[in-house]
N, C-alpha and C positions, 0 to 999 in steps of 0.2 A: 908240479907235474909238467916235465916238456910239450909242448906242442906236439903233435902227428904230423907226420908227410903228408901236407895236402895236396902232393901232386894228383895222385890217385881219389880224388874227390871233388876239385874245380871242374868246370866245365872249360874249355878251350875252343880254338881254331886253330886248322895248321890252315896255313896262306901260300900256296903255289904262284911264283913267278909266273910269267911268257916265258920264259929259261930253264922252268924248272926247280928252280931255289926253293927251297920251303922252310919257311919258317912256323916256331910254334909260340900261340899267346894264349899265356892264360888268363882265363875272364874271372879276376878277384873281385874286380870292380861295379861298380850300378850300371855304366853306360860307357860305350865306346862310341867313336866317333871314324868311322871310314871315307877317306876321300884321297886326293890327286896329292896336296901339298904336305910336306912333313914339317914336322912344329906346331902345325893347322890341325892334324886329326891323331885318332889314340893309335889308329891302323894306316898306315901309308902305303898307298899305292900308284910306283911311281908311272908316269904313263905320258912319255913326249906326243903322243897322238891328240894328247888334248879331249880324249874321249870322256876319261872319267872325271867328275867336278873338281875343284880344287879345295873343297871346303865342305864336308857332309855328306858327300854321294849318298849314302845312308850310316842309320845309325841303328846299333845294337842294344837294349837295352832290357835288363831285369827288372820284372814285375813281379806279382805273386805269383800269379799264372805260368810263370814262363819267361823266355826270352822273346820278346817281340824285335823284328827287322823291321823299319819304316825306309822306305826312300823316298828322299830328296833332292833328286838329282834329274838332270835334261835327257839322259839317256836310259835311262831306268838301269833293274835291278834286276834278277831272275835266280829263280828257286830252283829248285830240280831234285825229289824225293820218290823213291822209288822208280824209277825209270820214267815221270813225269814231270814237265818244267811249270814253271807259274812265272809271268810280269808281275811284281808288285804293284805295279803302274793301277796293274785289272785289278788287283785288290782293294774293298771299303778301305778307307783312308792309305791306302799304299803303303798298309802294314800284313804284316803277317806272323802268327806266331810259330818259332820255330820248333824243328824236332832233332833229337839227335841226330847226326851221319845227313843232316841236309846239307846241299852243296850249293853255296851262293857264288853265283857268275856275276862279274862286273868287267865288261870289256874282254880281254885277254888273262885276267888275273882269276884266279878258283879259291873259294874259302870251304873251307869244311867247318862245319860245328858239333861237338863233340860233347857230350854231357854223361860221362859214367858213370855218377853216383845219383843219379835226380831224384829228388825228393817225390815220394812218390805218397797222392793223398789217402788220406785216411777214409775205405769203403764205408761208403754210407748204408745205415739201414733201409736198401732200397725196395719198394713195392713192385712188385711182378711188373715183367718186361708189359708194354703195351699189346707184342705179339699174343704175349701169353693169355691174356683176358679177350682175344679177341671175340671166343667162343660167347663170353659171358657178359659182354656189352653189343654182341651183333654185331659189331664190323671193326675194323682197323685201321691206321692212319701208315701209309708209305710216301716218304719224301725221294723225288728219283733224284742223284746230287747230278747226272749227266742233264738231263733236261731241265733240271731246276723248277721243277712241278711236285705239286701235294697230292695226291691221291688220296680218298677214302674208298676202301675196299671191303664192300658187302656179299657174301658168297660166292668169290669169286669175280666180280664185277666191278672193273672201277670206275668210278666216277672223279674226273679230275676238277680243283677245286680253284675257284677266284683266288687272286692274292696280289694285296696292291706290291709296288717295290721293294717300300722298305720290312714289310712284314715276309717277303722271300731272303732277302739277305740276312734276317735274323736267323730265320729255320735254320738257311745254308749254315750257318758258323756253327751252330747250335748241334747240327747234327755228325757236322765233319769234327767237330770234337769230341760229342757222343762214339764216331766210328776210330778215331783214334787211341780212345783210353778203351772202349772195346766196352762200354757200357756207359748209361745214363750218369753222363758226369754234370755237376756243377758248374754254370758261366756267371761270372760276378757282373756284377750293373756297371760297373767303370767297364770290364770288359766289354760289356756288349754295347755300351756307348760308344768306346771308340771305335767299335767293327760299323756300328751302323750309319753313324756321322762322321763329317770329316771332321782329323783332327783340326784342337781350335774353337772348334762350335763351342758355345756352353746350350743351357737350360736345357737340356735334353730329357732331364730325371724325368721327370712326366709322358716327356716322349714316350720315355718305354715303357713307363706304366701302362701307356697307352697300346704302345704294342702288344704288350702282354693279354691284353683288352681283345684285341684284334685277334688275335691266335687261338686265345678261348673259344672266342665266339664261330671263330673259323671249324672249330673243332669239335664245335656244339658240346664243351664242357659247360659242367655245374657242379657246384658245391657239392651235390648228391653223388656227380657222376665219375667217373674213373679219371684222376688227375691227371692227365695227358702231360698237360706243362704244370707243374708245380712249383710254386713262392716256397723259396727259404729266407723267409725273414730276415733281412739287413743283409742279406749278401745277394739274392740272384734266382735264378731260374734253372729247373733241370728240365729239361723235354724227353715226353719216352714214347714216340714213336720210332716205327723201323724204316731203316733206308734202304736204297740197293743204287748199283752203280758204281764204277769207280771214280776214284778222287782227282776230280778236275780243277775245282776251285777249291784249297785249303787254308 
Protein backbone atom coordinates (compact mmCIF):
# COMPACT_ATOMS: atom_id res chain seq x y z
CA UNK A 1 0.00 0.00 0.00
CA UNK A 2 1.80 3.47 -1.02
CA UNK A 3 2.11 5.95 1.62
CA UNK A 4 -0.42 9.22 1.87
CA UNK A 5 0.55 12.72 1.22
CA UNK A 6 1.58 13.71 4.52
CA UNK A 7 1.64 17.27 3.50
CA UNK A 8 -1.77 17.68 4.77
CA UNK A 9 -1.19 16.05 8.20
CA UNK A 10 2.43 17.30 9.51
CA UNK A 11 2.33 20.24 11.48
CA UNK A 12 4.73 23.12 10.18
CA UNK A 13 6.02 26.75 10.34
CA UNK A 14 6.14 29.25 7.65
CA UNK A 15 9.32 31.57 8.79
CA UNK A 16 9.07 35.28 7.41
CA UNK A 17 12.16 37.09 6.71
CA UNK A 18 12.84 41.18 7.67
CA UNK A 19 12.35 41.18 3.71
CA UNK A 20 9.51 39.34 3.61
CA UNK A 21 10.84 35.84 2.19
CA UNK A 22 8.89 33.01 3.61
CA UNK A 23 9.71 29.93 3.84
CA UNK A 24 7.85 26.74 4.76
CA UNK A 25 9.22 23.72 7.29
CA UNK A 26 7.78 20.83 7.90
CA UNK A 27 7.95 19.49 11.50
CA UNK A 28 8.47 15.48 10.71
CA UNK A 29 10.95 15.47 13.28
CA UNK A 30 11.07 15.29 17.67
CA UNK A 31 12.95 18.70 17.95
CA UNK A 32 14.15 21.55 16.19
CA UNK A 33 16.63 23.74 17.06
CA UNK A 34 16.36 27.82 16.20
CA UNK A 35 19.11 30.20 16.38
CA UNK A 36 21.61 32.91 14.52
CA UNK A 37 24.22 30.30 12.79
CA UNK A 38 23.48 27.88 9.96
CA UNK A 39 25.00 24.21 10.14
CA UNK A 40 24.41 25.20 14.09
CA UNK A 41 20.60 24.95 14.18
CA UNK A 42 17.51 22.91 12.43
CA UNK A 43 15.88 26.66 11.60
CA UNK A 44 18.32 29.45 10.75
CA UNK A 45 17.90 32.88 11.22
CA UNK A 46 20.23 34.95 9.75
CA UNK A 47 20.53 38.29 11.71
CA UNK A 48 23.93 40.58 11.24
CA UNK A 49 22.61 42.64 14.32
CA UNK A 50 23.81 40.15 16.44
CA UNK A 51 20.45 40.23 18.26
CA UNK A 52 19.48 36.64 17.98
CA UNK A 53 21.92 33.78 19.65
CA UNK A 54 24.00 31.90 17.44
CA UNK A 55 23.34 28.63 18.90
CA UNK A 56 19.61 27.61 20.30
CA UNK A 57 17.81 31.05 20.62
CA UNK A 58 15.07 28.52 21.42
CA UNK A 59 14.06 25.14 20.63
CA UNK A 60 10.97 23.43 19.34
CA UNK A 61 10.16 20.34 20.49
CA UNK A 62 7.39 17.36 20.43
CA UNK A 63 5.93 15.77 23.48
CA UNK A 64 2.91 13.92 24.19
CA UNK A 65 1.19 16.79 25.18
CA UNK A 66 2.00 19.02 22.36
CA UNK A 67 4.62 21.02 20.91
CA UNK A 68 6.48 22.85 23.63
CA UNK A 69 8.78 26.23 22.78
CA UNK A 70 11.61 26.80 25.40
CA UNK A 71 13.96 29.68 25.16
CA UNK A 72 17.39 29.81 25.60
CA UNK A 73 18.50 32.81 24.55
CA UNK A 74 19.84 36.68 26.06
CA UNK A 75 17.21 38.25 24.38
CA UNK A 76 14.31 36.25 24.74
CA UNK A 77 11.35 34.94 22.70
CA UNK A 78 7.74 36.19 22.40
CA UNK A 79 4.47 34.42 21.66
CA UNK A 80 1.53 36.33 20.40
CA UNK A 81 -1.98 34.18 20.21
CA UNK A 82 -5.06 35.87 19.79
CA UNK A 83 -4.18 39.42 19.75
CA UNK A 84 -2.16 38.76 22.97
CA UNK A 85 1.72 38.47 23.37
CA UNK A 86 3.67 36.44 26.09
CA UNK A 87 7.91 36.63 26.94
CA UNK A 88 8.77 33.12 27.43
CA UNK A 89 11.45 34.59 29.67
CA UNK A 90 7.94 35.18 32.17
CA UNK A 91 7.03 31.75 31.63
CA UNK A 92 7.84 28.67 34.53
CA UNK A 93 10.86 27.40 33.01
CA UNK A 94 10.80 29.60 29.80
CA UNK A 95 8.62 27.29 28.03
CA UNK A 96 5.51 27.26 26.73
CA UNK A 97 3.20 24.89 25.06
CA UNK A 98 2.20 25.83 21.78
CA UNK A 99 -1.23 26.19 19.77
CA UNK A 100 -1.87 26.17 16.29
CA UNK A 101 -1.70 29.72 14.23
CA UNK A 102 0.66 30.99 17.27
CA UNK A 103 3.15 33.44 16.08
CA UNK A 104 6.68 33.37 17.48
CA UNK A 105 8.61 36.70 17.29
CA UNK A 106 12.38 36.53 17.58
CA UNK A 107 13.97 39.96 16.79
CA UNK A 108 12.86 41.03 13.28
CA UNK A 109 12.21 37.34 11.98
CA UNK A 110 7.97 35.96 12.45
CA UNK A 111 7.34 32.13 12.72
CA UNK A 112 3.99 30.76 12.54
CA UNK A 113 3.11 27.24 13.64
CA UNK A 114 0.59 25.46 12.13
CA UNK A 115 -0.90 22.05 13.14
CA UNK A 116 -3.94 20.90 10.84
CA UNK A 117 -4.51 17.50 11.53
CA UNK A 118 -3.68 17.46 15.77
CA UNK A 119 -4.30 14.58 17.35
CA UNK A 120 -7.07 15.34 19.19
CA UNK A 121 -7.53 13.14 22.77
CA UNK A 122 -9.77 10.90 23.50
CA UNK A 123 -13.03 12.50 25.89
CA UNK A 124 -12.98 11.31 29.10
CA UNK A 125 -15.89 10.09 31.04
CA UNK A 126 -16.02 13.12 32.87
CA UNK A 127 -17.96 14.12 36.32
CA UNK A 128 -20.20 17.28 36.17
CA UNK A 129 -18.42 20.54 35.65
CA UNK A 130 -17.43 21.87 39.35
CA UNK A 131 -19.96 24.88 38.39
CA UNK A 132 -22.59 22.44 37.96
CA UNK A 133 -22.59 20.96 41.60
CA UNK A 134 -22.14 24.16 43.01
CA UNK A 135 -25.89 24.16 44.25
CA UNK A 136 -25.26 20.58 45.82
CA UNK A 137 -21.90 21.08 47.69
CA UNK A 138 -22.77 25.03 48.76
CA UNK A 139 -20.16 26.82 47.09
CA UNK A 140 -17.69 26.86 44.28
CA UNK A 141 -14.19 27.38 43.31
CA UNK A 142 -13.22 30.37 40.65
CA UNK A 143 -9.47 30.85 39.58
CA UNK A 144 -9.42 34.67 38.06
CA UNK A 145 -6.21 33.90 35.27
CA UNK A 146 -5.98 38.11 35.22
CA UNK A 147 -5.28 38.50 38.90
CA UNK A 148 -4.00 35.17 39.55
CA UNK A 149 -6.20 34.55 42.66
CA UNK A 150 -8.40 31.52 43.88
CA UNK A 151 -11.75 32.40 45.00
CA UNK A 152 -14.26 30.31 46.86
CA UNK A 153 -17.78 31.53 46.19
CA UNK A 154 -20.69 30.93 48.69
CA UNK A 155 -23.99 32.61 47.66
CA UNK A 156 -22.62 34.96 45.89
CA UNK A 157 -19.72 36.05 48.19
CA UNK A 158 -16.32 35.54 47.62
CA UNK A 159 -13.87 34.89 49.71
CA UNK A 160 -10.37 34.93 48.25
CA UNK A 161 -7.98 32.21 49.29
CA UNK A 162 -4.08 31.79 50.61
CA UNK A 163 -1.88 30.26 48.08
CA UNK A 164 1.77 29.81 48.53
CA UNK A 165 3.75 30.40 44.87
CA UNK A 166 4.36 27.38 43.72
CA UNK A 167 0.65 25.94 44.40
CA UNK A 168 -0.55 29.37 42.08
CA UNK A 169 1.53 28.56 39.02
CA UNK A 170 0.18 24.99 39.14
CA UNK A 171 -3.68 26.15 39.09
CA UNK A 172 -2.37 28.83 36.55
CA UNK A 173 -1.32 26.04 33.82
CA UNK A 174 -3.74 23.70 34.96
CA UNK A 175 -6.69 25.82 34.26
CA UNK A 176 -5.36 27.77 31.01
CA UNK A 177 -5.26 24.27 29.63
CA UNK A 178 -8.54 23.43 31.17
CA UNK A 179 -9.79 26.95 29.05
CA UNK A 180 -8.13 25.93 25.90
CA UNK A 181 -9.38 22.28 25.31
CA UNK A 182 -12.62 24.05 26.54
CA UNK A 183 -13.12 21.54 29.38
CA UNK A 184 -11.59 19.68 32.35
CA UNK A 185 -8.55 18.15 30.51
CA UNK A 186 -5.80 15.84 31.74
CA UNK A 187 -2.05 17.55 32.74
CA UNK A 188 0.52 14.61 32.91
CA UNK A 189 3.20 14.76 36.02
CA UNK A 190 6.38 15.14 33.65
CA UNK A 191 4.13 18.03 32.40
CA UNK A 192 3.46 19.69 35.42
CA UNK A 193 6.88 19.20 36.56
CA UNK A 194 8.37 21.00 34.05
CA UNK A 195 5.76 24.06 34.34
CA UNK A 196 6.34 24.17 37.96
CA UNK A 197 10.28 23.75 38.27
CA UNK A 198 12.95 24.94 36.30
CA UNK A 199 14.00 22.86 33.65
CA UNK A 200 17.00 20.62 34.96
CA UNK A 201 15.85 20.16 38.56
CA UNK A 202 15.23 16.58 39.33
CA UNK A 203 13.39 14.86 42.45
CA UNK A 204 10.44 16.77 42.05
CA UNK A 205 7.85 13.61 41.87
CA UNK A 206 6.98 14.20 45.55
CA UNK A 207 7.05 17.82 45.08
CA UNK A 208 3.88 17.39 43.29
CA UNK A 209 2.39 14.82 45.25
CA UNK A 210 2.94 17.40 47.44
CA UNK A 211 1.19 20.00 45.64
CA UNK A 212 -1.51 17.97 44.93
CA UNK A 213 -1.58 17.76 48.87
CA UNK A 214 -1.76 21.48 48.96
CA UNK A 215 -4.58 22.04 46.45
CA UNK A 216 -6.87 19.60 48.23
CA UNK A 217 -6.52 20.98 51.37
CA UNK A 218 -6.83 24.40 49.70
CA UNK A 219 -10.11 23.20 48.42
CA UNK A 220 -11.25 21.62 51.64
CA UNK A 221 -11.57 18.17 49.40
CA UNK A 222 -12.19 14.73 50.90
CA UNK A 223 -12.34 11.43 49.75
CA UNK A 224 -16.17 11.87 50.52
CA UNK A 225 -16.36 15.23 48.97
CA UNK A 226 -16.66 16.46 45.26
CA UNK A 227 -13.22 15.73 43.38
CA UNK A 228 -12.28 19.17 42.74
CA UNK A 229 -8.82 17.91 41.52
CA UNK A 230 -8.71 14.31 40.74
CA UNK A 231 -5.60 11.61 40.55
CA UNK A 232 -5.50 9.55 37.32
CA UNK A 233 -3.40 7.02 38.33
CA UNK A 234 0.26 7.03 36.62
CA UNK A 235 -0.47 9.81 34.42
CA UNK A 236 -1.66 13.18 36.22
CA UNK A 237 -4.30 15.48 37.51
CA UNK A 238 -7.56 16.93 36.12
CA UNK A 239 -8.91 20.11 37.95
CA UNK A 240 -12.59 21.11 37.64
CA UNK A 241 -12.91 24.38 38.83
CA UNK A 242 -14.19 27.56 36.80
CA UNK A 243 -12.13 30.35 35.76
CA UNK A 244 -12.86 33.75 34.23
CA UNK A 245 -10.67 36.34 32.73
CA UNK A 246 -8.73 36.54 29.69
CA UNK A 247 -5.62 34.75 28.80
CA UNK A 248 -2.58 36.56 30.17
CA UNK A 249 -0.25 34.04 31.20
CA UNK A 250 -0.54 30.66 28.75
Amino acid sequence: MDNPDLSNLLPYVTVTAPDRQVQRVQLSEATYTIGRLPGMNSICLLDEEGVISRIHHCVLERKPEGWWLTDKSTNGTTVKREGQSVQLADQPGRKLLIASEDIIRIHTWQIEFVDPAKTRPAKLQLMRAASAVGGRSGHQWVFNINEQKLYKVVAGMRQEMSLRPLVRVCLNYMVNKNREMKQPTLCGREELIGVVWKEGEAGHDEGLNGLARDIRKTLGQTKESFQWLETVTGAGYILRIDHEGSLEKF
